[in-house]
N, C-alpha and C positions, 0 to 999 in steps of 0.2 A: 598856804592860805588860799591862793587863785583857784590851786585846784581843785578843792576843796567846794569851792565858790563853784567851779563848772559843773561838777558834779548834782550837788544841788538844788541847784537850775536845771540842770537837764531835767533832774524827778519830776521838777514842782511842772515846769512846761509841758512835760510829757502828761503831768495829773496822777504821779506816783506818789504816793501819801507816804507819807517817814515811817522806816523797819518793814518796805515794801519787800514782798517776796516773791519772787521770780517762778515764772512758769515750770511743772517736772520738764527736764531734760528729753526733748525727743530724738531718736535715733535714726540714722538714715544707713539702710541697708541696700547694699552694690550685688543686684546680681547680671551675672555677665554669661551670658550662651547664646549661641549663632542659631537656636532654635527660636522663636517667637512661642512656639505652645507650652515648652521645657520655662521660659520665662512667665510665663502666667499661671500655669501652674504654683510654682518656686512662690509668685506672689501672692497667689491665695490661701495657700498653705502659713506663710507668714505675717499677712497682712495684722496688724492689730491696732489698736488706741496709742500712739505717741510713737508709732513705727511709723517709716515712710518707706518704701519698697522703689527704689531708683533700678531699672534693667537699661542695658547694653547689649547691643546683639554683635558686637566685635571686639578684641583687645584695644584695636587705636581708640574706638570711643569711652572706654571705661579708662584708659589712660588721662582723654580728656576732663571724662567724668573727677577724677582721682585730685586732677591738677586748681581745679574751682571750689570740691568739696571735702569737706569730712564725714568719712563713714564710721563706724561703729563696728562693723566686719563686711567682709568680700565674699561672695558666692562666687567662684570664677569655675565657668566649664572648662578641663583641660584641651581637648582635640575642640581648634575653632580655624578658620580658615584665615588668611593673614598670619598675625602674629597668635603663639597656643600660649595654652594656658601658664606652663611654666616659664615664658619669656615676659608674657604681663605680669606674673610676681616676681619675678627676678626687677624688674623696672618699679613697682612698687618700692619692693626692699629698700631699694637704693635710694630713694626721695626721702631727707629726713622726716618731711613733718608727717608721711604714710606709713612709715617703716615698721610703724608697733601695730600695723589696724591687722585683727586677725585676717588669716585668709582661710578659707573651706573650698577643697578643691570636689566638684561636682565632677564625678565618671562613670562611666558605664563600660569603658572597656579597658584601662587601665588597672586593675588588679592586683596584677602581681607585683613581689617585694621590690625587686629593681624598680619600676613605677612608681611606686608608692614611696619608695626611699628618695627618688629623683624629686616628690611635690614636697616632701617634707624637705630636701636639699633648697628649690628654692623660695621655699619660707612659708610651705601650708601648716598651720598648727593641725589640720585634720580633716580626715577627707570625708566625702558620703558616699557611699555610691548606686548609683541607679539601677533599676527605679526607685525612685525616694520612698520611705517609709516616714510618714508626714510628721509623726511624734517624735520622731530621732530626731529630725531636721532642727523642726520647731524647738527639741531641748537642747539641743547642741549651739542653736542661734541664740537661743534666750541666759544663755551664759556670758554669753560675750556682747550683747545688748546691756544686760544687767551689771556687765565690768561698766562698759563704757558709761553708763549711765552716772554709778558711783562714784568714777574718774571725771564726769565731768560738774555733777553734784560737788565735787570736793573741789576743785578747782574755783567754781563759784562761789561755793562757801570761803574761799580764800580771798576772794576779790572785794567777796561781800564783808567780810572783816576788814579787810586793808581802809575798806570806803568808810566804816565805823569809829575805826582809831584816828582816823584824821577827823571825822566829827566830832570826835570824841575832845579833841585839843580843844575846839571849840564849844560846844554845848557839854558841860561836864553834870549838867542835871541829866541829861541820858546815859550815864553811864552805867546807872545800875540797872536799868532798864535792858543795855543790852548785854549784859554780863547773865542777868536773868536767861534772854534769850536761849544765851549760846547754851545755858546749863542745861535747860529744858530739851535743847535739841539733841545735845549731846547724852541725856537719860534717852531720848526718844529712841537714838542709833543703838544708843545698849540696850535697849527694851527690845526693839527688832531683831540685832544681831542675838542676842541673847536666845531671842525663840525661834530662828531658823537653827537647823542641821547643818553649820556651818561651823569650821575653827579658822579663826587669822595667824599666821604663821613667820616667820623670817627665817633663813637658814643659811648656811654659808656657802662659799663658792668651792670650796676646799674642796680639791679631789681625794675621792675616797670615803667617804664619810657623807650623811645625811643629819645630822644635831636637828629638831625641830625647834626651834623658840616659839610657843604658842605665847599669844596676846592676850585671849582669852580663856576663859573658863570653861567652853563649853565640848575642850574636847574629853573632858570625864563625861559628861553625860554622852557624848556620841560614843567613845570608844571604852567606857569601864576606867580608862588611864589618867592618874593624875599629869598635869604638864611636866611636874620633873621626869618623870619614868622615861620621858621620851630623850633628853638629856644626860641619862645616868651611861649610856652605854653607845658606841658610833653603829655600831648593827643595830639598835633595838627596833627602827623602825624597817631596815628592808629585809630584816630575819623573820615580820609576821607578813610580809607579804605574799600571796598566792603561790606557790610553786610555777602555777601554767601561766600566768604573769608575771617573774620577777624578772626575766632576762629581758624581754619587751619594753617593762618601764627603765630598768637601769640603763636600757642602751638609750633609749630618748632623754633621761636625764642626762646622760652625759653630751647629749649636742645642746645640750639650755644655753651653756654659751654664748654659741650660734647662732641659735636660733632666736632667743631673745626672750620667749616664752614657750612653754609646753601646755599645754592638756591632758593630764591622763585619766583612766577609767580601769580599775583595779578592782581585787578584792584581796581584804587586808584582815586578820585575825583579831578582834578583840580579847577585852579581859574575858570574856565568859565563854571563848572559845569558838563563838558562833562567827563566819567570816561574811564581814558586810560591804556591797558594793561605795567605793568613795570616787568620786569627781573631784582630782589635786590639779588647780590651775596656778602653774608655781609662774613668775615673773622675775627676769633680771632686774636689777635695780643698780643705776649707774650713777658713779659721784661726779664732781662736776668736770673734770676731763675726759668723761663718756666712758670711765675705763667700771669693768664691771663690780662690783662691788658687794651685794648680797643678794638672794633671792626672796621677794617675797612671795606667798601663797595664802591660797582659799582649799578649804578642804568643804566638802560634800558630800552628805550622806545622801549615798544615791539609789538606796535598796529600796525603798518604795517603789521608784520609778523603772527598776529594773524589773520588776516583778510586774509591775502594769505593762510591760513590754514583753514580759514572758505570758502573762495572759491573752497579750493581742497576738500575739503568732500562734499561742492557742488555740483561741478564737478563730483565726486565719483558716487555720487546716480544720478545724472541723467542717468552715464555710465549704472549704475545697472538696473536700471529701462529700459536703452533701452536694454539692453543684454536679460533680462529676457522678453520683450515682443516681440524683433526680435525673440527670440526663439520658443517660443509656438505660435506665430503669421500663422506659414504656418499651421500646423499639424490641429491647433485651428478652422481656416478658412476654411479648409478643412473638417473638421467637421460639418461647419454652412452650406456649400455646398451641404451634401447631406441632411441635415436637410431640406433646402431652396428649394433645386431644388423638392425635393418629394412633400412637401407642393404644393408649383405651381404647379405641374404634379395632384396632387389630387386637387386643386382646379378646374381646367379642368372639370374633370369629375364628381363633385358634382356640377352640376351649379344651377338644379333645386332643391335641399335643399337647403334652405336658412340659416335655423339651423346650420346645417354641414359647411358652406361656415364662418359663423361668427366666429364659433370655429376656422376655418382654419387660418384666418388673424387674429387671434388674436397670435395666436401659428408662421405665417408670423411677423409679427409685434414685437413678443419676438424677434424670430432668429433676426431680422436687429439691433433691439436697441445693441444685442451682438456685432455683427459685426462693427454699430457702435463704440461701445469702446473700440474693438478692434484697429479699426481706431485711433480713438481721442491717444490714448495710444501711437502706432505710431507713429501720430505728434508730441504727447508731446514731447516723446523721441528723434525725427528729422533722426526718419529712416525710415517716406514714409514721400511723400509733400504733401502740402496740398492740396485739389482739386478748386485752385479761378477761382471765378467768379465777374465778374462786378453787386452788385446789388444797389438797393435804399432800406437801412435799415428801413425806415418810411416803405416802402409798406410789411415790412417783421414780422413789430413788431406787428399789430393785432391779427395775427393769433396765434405769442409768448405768448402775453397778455392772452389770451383766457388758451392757455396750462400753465401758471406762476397763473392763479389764480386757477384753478385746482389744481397744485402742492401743490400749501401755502396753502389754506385753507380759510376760510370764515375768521378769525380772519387778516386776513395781507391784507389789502388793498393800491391794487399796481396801482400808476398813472404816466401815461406817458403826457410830454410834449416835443412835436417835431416842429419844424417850418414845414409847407407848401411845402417846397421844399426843401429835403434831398440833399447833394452834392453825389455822385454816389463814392462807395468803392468797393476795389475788395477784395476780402476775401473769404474762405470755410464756405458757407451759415452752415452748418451745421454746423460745429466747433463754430461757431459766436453763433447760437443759444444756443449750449450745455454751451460756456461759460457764457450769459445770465443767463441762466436757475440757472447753479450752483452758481451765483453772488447772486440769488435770494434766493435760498436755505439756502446761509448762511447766509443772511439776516433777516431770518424765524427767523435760529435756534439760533440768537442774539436778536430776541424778541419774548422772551417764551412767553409772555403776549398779542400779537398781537403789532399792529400798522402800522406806514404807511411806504411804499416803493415808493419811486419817481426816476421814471427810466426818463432823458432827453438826447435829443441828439440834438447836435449846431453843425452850420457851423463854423466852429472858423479858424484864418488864427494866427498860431501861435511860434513859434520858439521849435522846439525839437531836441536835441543833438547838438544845434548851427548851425542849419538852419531852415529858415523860409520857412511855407508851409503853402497851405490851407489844415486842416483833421476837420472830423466829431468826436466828444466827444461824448462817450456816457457815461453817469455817471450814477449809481446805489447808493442812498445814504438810510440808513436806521436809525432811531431814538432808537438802539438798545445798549447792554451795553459796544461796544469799546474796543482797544484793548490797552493794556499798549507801552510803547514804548520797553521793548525786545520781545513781542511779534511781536510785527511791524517789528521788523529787521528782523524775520528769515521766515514772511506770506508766501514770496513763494516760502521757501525752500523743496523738495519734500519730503511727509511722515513727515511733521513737522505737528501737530496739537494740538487743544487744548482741545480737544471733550474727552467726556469719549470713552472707549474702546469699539471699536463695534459700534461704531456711526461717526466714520470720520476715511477715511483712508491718512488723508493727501496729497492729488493728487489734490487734485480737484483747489485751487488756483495756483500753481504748472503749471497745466495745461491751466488754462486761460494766464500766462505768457507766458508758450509756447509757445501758438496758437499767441498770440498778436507780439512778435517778430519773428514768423513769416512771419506774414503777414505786418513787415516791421513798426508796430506799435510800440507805447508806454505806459506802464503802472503807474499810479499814486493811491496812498493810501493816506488818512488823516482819522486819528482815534483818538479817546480820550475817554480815559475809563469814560462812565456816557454818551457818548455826542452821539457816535453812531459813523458811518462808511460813508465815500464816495470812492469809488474806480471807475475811470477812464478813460477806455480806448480811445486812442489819435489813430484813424487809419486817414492815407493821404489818399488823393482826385486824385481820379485819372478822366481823360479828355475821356471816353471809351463810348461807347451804354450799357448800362444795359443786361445783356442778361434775353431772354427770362425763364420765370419759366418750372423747367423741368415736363412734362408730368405726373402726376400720374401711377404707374406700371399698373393697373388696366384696364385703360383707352388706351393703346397703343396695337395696334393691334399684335398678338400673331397668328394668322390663319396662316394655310401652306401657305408656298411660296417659298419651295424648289424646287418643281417641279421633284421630284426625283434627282437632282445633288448629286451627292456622294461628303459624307465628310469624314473626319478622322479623329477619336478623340486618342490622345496620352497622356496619363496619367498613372500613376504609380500607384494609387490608386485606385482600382476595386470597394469602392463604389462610389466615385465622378465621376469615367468614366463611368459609369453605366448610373447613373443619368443625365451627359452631354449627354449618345447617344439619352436615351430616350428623352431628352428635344430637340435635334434635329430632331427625328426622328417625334415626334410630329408637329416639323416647316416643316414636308415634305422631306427631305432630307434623301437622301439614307444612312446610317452609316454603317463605319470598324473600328476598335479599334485598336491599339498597346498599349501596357504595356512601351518600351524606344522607344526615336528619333533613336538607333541604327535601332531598330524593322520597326519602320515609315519610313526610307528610305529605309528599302529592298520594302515596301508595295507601296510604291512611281514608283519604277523602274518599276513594275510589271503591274500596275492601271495607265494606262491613262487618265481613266476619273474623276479623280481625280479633288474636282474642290474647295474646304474648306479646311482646315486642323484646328483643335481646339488642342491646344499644353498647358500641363505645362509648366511651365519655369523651376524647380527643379526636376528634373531628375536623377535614377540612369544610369549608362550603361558611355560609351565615350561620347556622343555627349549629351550637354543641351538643354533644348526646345528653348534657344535662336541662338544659333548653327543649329540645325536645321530651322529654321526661316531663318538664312543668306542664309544658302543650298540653301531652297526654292527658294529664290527667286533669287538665279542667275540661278540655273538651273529648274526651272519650273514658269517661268514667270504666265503662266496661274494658277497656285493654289494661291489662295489668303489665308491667315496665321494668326492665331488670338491667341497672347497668352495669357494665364489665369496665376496667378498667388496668393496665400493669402500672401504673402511677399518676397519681394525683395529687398538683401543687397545694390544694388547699381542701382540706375533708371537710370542712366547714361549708363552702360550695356545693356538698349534696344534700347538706339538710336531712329529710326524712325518706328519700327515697334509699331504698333497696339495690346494692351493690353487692358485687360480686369479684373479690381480685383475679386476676389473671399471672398466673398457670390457673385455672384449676381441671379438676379434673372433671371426668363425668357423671362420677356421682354426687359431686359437690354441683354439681348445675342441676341435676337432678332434685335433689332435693330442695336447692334453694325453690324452685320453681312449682313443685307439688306444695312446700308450702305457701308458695305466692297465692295460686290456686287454690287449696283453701281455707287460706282467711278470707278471699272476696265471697267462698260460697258461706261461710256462717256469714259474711257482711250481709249478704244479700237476702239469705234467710231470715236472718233476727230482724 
């Protein structure tokens, strides 16, 4: 009765109104490294609403920390100076009332199995290791937030009933009131539990054997299985588990003991065969002489999350891949530049060896194919565009054909069937072809023994991503040895292969995706291992004129036609400008050099006659080659402006000015520049 009496005094004095409900449970998270930046990180990464992120920068102060508070789980780095990581969980352990709080041991150089066996020895449920991948962290901590949370929900829910039934002795008009309550709360937890991916479990300690006892119902909707099925048999649950996971989970189950709790992350076969990733967070359960008693567990469908995790390492490497080729892209190009231009500049002048002319385009012919994948590299990565044009792929694939049976070899015979009249796609001819060619390649190197390749391409009017359209199919199918199905999942993820070392760098299907979702297409794979390969590509039909095939370098006229006009080449790089003036000074044109745009506008002010400008785009000094460009042309109407560039972060930033990439050659500058030339003379006539 008194205490009963204290109780409700304390509410009313506090200003707690009767069937008061108590704040959510907020969590206090321990992380522990002898780094200050490794800890602010770790906190910002974790920070959220009803978290509180507590760091220690040595084992004695997290000791301290441990002995005044309750945490929810432990971030502990293992190598720290004083006492390491495993000697501060070892002292955890040991303390009843911290003994259950999870620990995650944070590493970066502890890896291997003795190490890792030694943090699970003394009492990590699970490690991370560095550098942190924020999403794992954050899903690995919000598990054990989300235990504690429930653990401590329920605990209060128990205190808060205890406080009810002794009111209850007294005011007996609340008591259907709070029976109402609990009913309402108790639908609530089933309503929730009911719609997460979750099953609640109990199981025995019995060696040898797993029995599930599910609680609930909701492991037929995650797994196809009714509860009994998982009871009828002591195998049925670790005979569907993974092959490359079952000796990993069964050995951490068996230190549950131990350990006191487990975590594991598995993939487990359901009813309809399809194998789904689960999160099993099983728990000892001890009766009242501490002695073990049964386990219980949470199960977790965790294949959503695994798949958002396989997209981000996707995402990852494509970033990498375009970082790494945006970067060497200018310097690289700029290389092939004076490679290129010297080539054509000595082609000129060997015209009557014929000898010397063949060597030359062969050593031309290298440089482009570079330059080429340098390009394609580019696209892949979606840091230049691709260059479309409107063609008819029938009139394009004889000449393929011709280069694809060269490539394979006599043993691979490759037959096209194309209908009469191709529908007209717009696409980077070249991109198109190189993804052919590499479709064909690996077709080769999936029949070591020869055989047939059958390339076709149909007009097909057919529905992709839920709209319907007319596109040309062109399919590549070979009678080769197939791919299993986790192969198949991950074909064209970049740098994934299956080739010995030294014989595939993993890009190359990678990049046929690329190029294909670029050019606003779609990709299809069917494989089966014994049966061979068909792969796809679905490009839309576009209503356009074909454009005309471009010129041969060769064939385009290169003779002076400057007439003396002065130009001005501005480039940062003394061999590449070198090699532009000669390659102008050759087209007839009078040449000045500047090393910056700062340098090209004084030589501007001073030169009226001034009548070309040939500009990098990356520049040191104040002003970019693009900046300069604008200059030009509001104050010198008359200088026509031509920028060059081997890559650029943002195409957007040239707007309407006239570009030129870099390799090229000299009659690709040739021409850009006669037509620069005249469209200002019809400007200036009409």
């Amino acid at each position: 009765m008194n205490q009963f009496s204290d109780v409700k005094e304390a509410d009313i004095q506090a200003g707690r109104p009767p069937g008061y409900a108590s704040s959510p449970v907020s969590a206090k998270i321990l992380v522990v490294d002898d780094d200050s930046r490794n800890l602010l990180a770790v906190k910002e990464m974790l920070g959220a609403p009803g978290v509180e992120v507590v760091t220690a920068e040595s084992g004695e102060a997290a000791l301290r920390l441990v002995l005044k508070e309750d945490f929810a789980v432990i971030l502990l780095d293992v190598q720290m100076p004083g006492i390491d990581g495993y000697e501060v969980a070892g002292m955890i352990r040991a303390r009843h009332r911290s003994s259950r709080v999870p620990i995650l041991f944070l590493t970066a150089y502890n890896k291997d199995d003795l190490q890792v066996f030694r943090g699970y020895s003394a009492g990590a449920v699970d490690y991370v290791f560095k550098p942190i991948e924020p999403l794992i962290l954050k899903s690995k901590v919000d598990v054990f937030v989300d235990l504690h949370r429930k653990t401590e929900e329920i605990r209060r829910q128990g205190e808060e009933e205890r406080r009810l039934l002794m009111e209850n002795l007294q005011v007996r008009s609340e008591k259907l009131k709070t029976e109402q309550m609990l009913r309402r709360r108790e639908e609530h937890q089933s309503i929730i539990l009911g719609s997460l991916p979750m099953a609640l479990f109990t199981a025995s300690l019995q060696e040898g054997h797993r029995r599930l006892h599910f609680t609930n119902e909701n492991i037929e909707a995650i797994t196809g299985f009714k509860p009994q099925e998982f009871l009828a048999r002591t195998d049925f649950w670790s005979s569907r588990l993974h092959p490359e996971d079952r000796d990993r989970v069964l050995s951490q189950l068996a230190d549950l003991p131990d350990l006191g709790s487990v975590s594991l992350e598995y993939r487990w076969k359901c009813a309809d065969g399809t194998d789904r990733y689960f999160l099993d967070h099983t728990t000892v359960v001890r009766d009242e002489d501490d002695n073990p008693r049964e386990t219980f567990g949470m199960w977790f469908d965790i294949t959503d999350r695994k798949q958002l995790e396989q997209n981000l390492l996707h995402a990852s490497k494509l970033e990498a891949v375009g970082r790494l080729t945006g970067g060497i892209a200018h310097d690289f190009n700029n290389m092939l530049s004076v490679v290129i231009g010297n080539l054509d500049l000595l082609q000129k002048s060997i015209k009557s060896n014929e000898r010397a002319r063949k060597r030359v385009k062969m050593a031309l012919d290298g440089a482009q194919r570079c330059a080429d994948l340098t390009h394609r590299l580019l696209v892949f990565s979606r840091r230049e565009p691709l260059q479309a044009m409107t063609i008819d792929v029938g009139a394009v694939m004889p000449n393929l054909l011709d280069l694809m049976r060269r490539t394979l070899g006599e043993r691979i015979r490759v037959q096209l069937k194309t209908p009469e009249a191709v529908w007209p796609i717009r696409v980077d001819q070249a991109q198109l072809e190189a993804a052919l060619l590499n479709l064909a390649v690996n077709a080769r190197d999936a029949m070591p023994n020869g055989g047939d390749l059958d390339i076709e391409i149909e007009n097909c009017s057919l529905e992709v991503a839920g709209q319907l359209g007319d596109h040309v199919v062109i399919s590549v199918t070979d009678k080769g040895t197939g791919m299993p199905a986790h192969v198949l999942e991950r074909v064209f993820e970049p740098f994934f292969t299956t080739k010995e070392t030294g014989k595939g760098t993993g890009l190359g299907l990678s990049m046929v995706y690329g190029f294909v979702k670029q050019s606003g297409g779609h990709i299809e794979i069917d494989s089966e291992p014994g049966e061979g390969t068909s792969i796809r590509l679905i490009l839309p039909r576009v209503n356009e004129e074909i454009n005309a095939p471009q010129p041969d370098d060769e064939t385009v006229d290169t003779l002076p036609f400057g007439d003396g006009q002065a130009a001005l080449v501005v480039e940062d790089d003394s061999a590449v400008r070198a090699v532009a003036v000669s390659t102008l000074r050759s087209l007839g044109f009078e040449v000045a050099e500047a090393e910056t745009a700062d340098k090209a506008v004084e030589m501007l002010k001073a030169r009226a006659d001034l009548r070309l400008v040939l500009s990098d785009v990356r520049m040191p000094g104040q002003l970019s080659g693009i900046e300069l460009a604008g200059l030009i042309k509001r104050e010198y109407p008359n200088v026509q402006v031509l920028l060059t560039t081997g890559y650029v972060e943002d195409l957007s930033s040239i707007g309407e000015l006239d570009l030129l990439y870099k390799p090229y050659r000299a009659a690709n500058l040739a021409q850009k520049i006669q037509c620069l030339l005249s469209q200002f003379e019809l400007t200036v006539t009409s």
